[in-house]
C-alpha positions as CSV (number, residue, x, y, z in Angstrom):
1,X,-52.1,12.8,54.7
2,X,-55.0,14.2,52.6
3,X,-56.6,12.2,49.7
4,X,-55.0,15.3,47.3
5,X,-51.6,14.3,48.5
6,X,-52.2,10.8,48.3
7,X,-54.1,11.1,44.8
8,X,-50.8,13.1,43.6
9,X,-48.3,9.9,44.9
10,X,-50.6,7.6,43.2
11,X,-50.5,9.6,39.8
12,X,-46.5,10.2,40.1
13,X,-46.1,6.1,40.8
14,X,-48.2,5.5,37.6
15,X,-46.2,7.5,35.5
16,X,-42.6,6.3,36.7
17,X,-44.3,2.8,35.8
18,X,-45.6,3.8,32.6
19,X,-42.0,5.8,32.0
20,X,-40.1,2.1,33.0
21,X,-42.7,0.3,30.8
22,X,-41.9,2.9,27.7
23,X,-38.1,2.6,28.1
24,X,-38.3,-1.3,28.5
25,X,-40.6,-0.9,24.5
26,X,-38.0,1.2,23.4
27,X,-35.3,-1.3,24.4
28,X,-36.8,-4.4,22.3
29,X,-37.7,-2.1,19.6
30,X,-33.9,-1.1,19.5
31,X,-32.9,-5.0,19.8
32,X,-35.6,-5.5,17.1
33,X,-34.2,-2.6,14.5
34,X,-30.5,-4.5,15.3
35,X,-31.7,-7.9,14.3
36,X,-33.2,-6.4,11.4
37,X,-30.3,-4.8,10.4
38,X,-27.9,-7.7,11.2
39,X,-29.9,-10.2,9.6
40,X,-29.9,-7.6,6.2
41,X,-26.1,-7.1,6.2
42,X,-25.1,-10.3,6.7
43,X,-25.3,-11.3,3.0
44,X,-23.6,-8.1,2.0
45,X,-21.0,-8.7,4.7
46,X,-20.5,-12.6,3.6
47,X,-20.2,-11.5,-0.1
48,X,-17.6,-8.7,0.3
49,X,-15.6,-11.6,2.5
50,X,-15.7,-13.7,-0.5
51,X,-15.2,-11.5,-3.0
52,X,-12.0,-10.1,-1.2
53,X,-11.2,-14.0,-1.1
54,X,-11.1,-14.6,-4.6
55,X,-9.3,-11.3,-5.3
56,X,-6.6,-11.8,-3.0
57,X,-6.9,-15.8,-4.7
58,X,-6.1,-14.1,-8.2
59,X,-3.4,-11.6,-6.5
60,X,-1.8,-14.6,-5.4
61,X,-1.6,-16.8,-8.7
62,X,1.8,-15.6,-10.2
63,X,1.5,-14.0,-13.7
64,X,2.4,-16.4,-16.4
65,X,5.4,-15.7,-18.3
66,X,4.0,-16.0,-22.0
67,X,1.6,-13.2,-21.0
68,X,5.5,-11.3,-21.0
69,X,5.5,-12.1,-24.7
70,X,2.0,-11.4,-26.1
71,X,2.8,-7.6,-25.5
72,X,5.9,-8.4,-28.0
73,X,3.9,-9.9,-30.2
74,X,0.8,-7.2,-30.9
75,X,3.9,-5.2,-31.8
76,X,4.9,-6.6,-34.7
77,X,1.8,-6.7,-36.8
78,X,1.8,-4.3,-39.4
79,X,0.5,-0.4,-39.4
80,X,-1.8,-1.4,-42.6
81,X,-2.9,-4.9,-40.8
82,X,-4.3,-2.5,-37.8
83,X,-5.7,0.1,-40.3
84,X,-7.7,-2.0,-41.9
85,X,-8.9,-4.1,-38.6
86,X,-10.1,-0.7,-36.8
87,X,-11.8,0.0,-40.6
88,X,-13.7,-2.9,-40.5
89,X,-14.0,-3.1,-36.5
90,X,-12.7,-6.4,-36.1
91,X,-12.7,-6.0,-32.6
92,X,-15.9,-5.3,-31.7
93,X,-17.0,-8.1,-34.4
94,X,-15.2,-10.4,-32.4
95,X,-16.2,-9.3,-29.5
96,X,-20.0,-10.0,-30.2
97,X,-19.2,-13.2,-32.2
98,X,-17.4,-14.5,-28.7
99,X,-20.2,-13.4,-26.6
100,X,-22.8,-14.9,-28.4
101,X,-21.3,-18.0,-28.4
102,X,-21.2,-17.5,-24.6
103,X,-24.9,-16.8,-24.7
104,X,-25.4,-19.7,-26.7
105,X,-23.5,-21.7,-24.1
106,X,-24.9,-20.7,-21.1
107,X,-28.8,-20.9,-22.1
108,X,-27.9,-24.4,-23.5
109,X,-27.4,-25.3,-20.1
110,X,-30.8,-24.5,-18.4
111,X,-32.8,-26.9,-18.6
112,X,-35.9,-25.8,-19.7
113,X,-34.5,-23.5,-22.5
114,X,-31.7,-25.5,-23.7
């Protein structure tokens, strides 16, 4: 064998070595890029678990049966009674009244703030 030939084996051996040794990087930055991603969709994954928990919870719960009567009893307030409330916007000024008492409520709590 001449030292071309040999020269040639030598070269082809290095680059099936350097062709194993690129896979092999390729492989642990695959297994790196799925630990990444696991270890960012877990939280997602664990919160769509609970919330479909709690829905299915509130699915569960039977409806109560004066919530059969409330819808009876918006009915019989008078046409003038609503003109006058939708005038005034009674709802929305509950509405904010209610949530800033939440507000209130909540920031009361933290410690610093409250």
């Amino acid at each position: 064998m001449d030292i071309l030939g040999w020269i040639k084996k030598i070269g082809e051996f290095i680059s099936k070595i350097w062709d194993v040794i690129g896979s092999f990087f390729k492989w642990l930055q695959d297994a790196f890029n799925w630990v990444v991603d696991f270890i960012l969709g877990f939280p997602d994954y664990l919160f769509s678990l609970v919330v479909d928990g709690v829905v299915g919870f509130f699915n569960w719960l039977p409806v109560p049966s004066f919530f059969h009567s409330a819808a009876s009893a918006f009915s019989s307030v008078p046409p003038e009674v609503v003109f006058f409330a939708e005038a005034f916007r009674i709802g929305e000024g509950v509405t904010l009244v209610l949530g800033a008492y939440l507000l209130r409520f909540i920031l009361r709590r933290i410690p610093i703030i409250g």
